[in-house]
N, C-alpha and C positions, 0 to 999 in steps of 0.2 A: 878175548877177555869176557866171563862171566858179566851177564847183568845183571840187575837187581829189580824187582819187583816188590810194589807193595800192595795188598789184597784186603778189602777193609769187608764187612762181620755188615751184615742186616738184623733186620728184629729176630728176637730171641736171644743174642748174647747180651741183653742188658741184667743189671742183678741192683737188688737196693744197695746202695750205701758207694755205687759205682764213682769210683775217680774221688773218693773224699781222702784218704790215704796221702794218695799223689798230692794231693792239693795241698794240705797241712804240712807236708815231709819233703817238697820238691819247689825250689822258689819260681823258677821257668813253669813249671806246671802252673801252678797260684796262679802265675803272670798270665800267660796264654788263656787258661778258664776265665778270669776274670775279665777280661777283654770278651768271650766270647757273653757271656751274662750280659754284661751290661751292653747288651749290641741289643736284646732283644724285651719284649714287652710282658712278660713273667718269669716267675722265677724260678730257673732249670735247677739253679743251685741246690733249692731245696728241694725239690723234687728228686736229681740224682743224692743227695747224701742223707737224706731226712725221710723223702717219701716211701709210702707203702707201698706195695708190690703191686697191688690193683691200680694205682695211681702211675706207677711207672709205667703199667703195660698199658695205660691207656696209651695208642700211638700219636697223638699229639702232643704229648711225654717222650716216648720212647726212639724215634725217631732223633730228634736234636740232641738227646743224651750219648743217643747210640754215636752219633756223628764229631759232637766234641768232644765225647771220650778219643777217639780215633783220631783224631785232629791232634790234640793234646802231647797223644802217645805218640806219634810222628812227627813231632818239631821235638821230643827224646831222642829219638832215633839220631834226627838229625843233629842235634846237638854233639851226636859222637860221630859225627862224621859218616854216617849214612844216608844218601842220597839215592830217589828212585831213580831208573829211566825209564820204568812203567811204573801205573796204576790203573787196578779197578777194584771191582766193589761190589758186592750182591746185594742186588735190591737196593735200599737205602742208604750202602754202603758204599755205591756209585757216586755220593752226592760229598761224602768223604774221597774220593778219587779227584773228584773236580776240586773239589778246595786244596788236597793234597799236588795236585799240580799247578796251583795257582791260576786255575781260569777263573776260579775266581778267589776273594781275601776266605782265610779262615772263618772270621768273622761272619760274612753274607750267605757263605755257603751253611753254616748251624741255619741263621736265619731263614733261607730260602727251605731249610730243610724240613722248620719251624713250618711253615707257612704247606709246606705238603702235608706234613702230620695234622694242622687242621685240617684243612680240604678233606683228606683222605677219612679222619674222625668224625666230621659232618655227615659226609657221603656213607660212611659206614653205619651211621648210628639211625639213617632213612631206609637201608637195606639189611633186610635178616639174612645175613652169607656168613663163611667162614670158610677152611680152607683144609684141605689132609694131605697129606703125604703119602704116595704110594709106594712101596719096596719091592724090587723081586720082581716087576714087570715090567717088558718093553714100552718104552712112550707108543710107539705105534701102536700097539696091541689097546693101548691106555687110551688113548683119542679114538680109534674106531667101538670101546665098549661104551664110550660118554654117549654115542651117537644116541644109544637105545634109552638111555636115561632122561625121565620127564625132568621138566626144567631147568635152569640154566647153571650147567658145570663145565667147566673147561678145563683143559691142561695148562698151566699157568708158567710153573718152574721147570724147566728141565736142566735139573743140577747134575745127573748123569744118567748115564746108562737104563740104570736099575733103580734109581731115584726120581719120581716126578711128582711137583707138588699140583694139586688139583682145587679150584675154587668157585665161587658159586651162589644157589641159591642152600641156607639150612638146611632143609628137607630132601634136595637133591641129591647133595653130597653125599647124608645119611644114603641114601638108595644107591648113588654111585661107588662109595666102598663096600656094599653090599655085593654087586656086579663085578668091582673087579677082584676081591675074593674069591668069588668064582670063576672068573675068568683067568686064574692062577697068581695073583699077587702074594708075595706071603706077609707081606702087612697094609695095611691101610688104617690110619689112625689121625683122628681129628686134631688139630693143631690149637694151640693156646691163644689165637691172634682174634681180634675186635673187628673185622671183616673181612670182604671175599677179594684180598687184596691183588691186583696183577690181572684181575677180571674184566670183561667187558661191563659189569657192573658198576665200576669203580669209573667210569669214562666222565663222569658230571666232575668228579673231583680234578681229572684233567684238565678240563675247563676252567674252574677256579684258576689251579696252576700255572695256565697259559699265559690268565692275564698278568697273575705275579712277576712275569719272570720278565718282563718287562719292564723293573723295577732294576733290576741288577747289570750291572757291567760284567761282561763275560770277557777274559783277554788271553790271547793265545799266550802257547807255551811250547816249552822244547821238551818236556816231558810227555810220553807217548802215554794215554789214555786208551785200554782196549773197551770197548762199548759190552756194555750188556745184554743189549737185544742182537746184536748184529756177531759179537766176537772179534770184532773189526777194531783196527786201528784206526 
């Protein structure tokens, strides 16, 4: 028998006006958002259906939006009788994975996710980084050109093959898709995001996180979670 998988969206699939549709049009919707709002200490609401575009991509925004959008749309699913036996989740949309299998409530998982998008917002707004996407060339090939480049860039995402996202210090970057243009990429182009996120930069925002998470009840489940860093179940 076929199984079923569900695969949840990091930053960038956020859009102004996200899930206000659902909200007003769908009573389960209404019901589930509202529960996740009133779990936390500002107000996403406005922000996903009201806010501006600059406001939403801050990721102490976009983050928890990203995540109870997702949350939302998967207790639809399951309302018609679709149930995972996997989840995962890119990036931030790992944190939707975990609430989608109940390790932990709906609820805590926006919240916890809340509490990364500051961390991460802090930490970003004391470091000038950001992030590019390489096309067209091997990661390997892509890690041995960072070697040559002054300050700190690294290979962050490796979404495939031909695909690798790269993050860092501002000025680095700028020089690192310089380098691997020449070293045959055929694109390298600066991304839309408020820091050098998935970096070794970003490690103090870990910190923060760590102590959070100590706050939450994590509780096993019968749904299989594949890991992000590992690909592991």
């Amino acid at each position: 028998m076929s199984k079923i998988a569900f695969v949840f969206p990091g930053q960038g699939t956020q859009y102004v006006g996200m899930g206000k549709e659902l909200y007003e049009n769908n009573e389960l919707a209404k019901k589930e958002f509202d529960k996740i709002f009133s779990n936390l200490d500002f107000d996403l609401k406005s922000v996903m259906f009201e806010g501006s575009e600059e406001e939403l991509k801050d990721t102490k925004n976009t983050q928890p939006a990203i995540v109870a959008m997702s949350l939302v749309l998967e207790k639809l699913l399951r309302e018609k009788g679709i149930e995972p036996n996997y989840v995962a989740g890119h990036s931030v949309g790992e944190y939707a994975a975990i609430g989608s299998a109940g390790f932990l409530s709906m609820e805590d998982a926006v919240k916890l996710t809340s509490l990364r998008g500051k961390a991460m917002s802090k930490v970003s707004g004391e470091v000038a980084g950001t992030m590019a996407a390489i096309i067209g060339l091997d990661a390997d090939k892509i890690v041995e050109t960072l070697k040559s480049v002054d300050g700190i860039v690294e290979a962050v995402n490796f979404n495939e093959p031909k695909q690798t996202v790269i993050a860092g210090e501002k000025e680095a970057i700028g020089k690192a898709c310089i380098a691997l243009k020449e070293a045959g990429a055929r694109r390298a182009m600066e991304l839309s995001v408020s820091g050098p996120f998935h970096s070794s930069l970003m490690q103090p925002a870990g910190e923060i996180l760590k102590e959070a998470l100590e706050e939450f009840d994590f509780k096993d489940s019968s749904i299989i979670l594949v890991a992000n860093t590992t690909a592991k179940e």
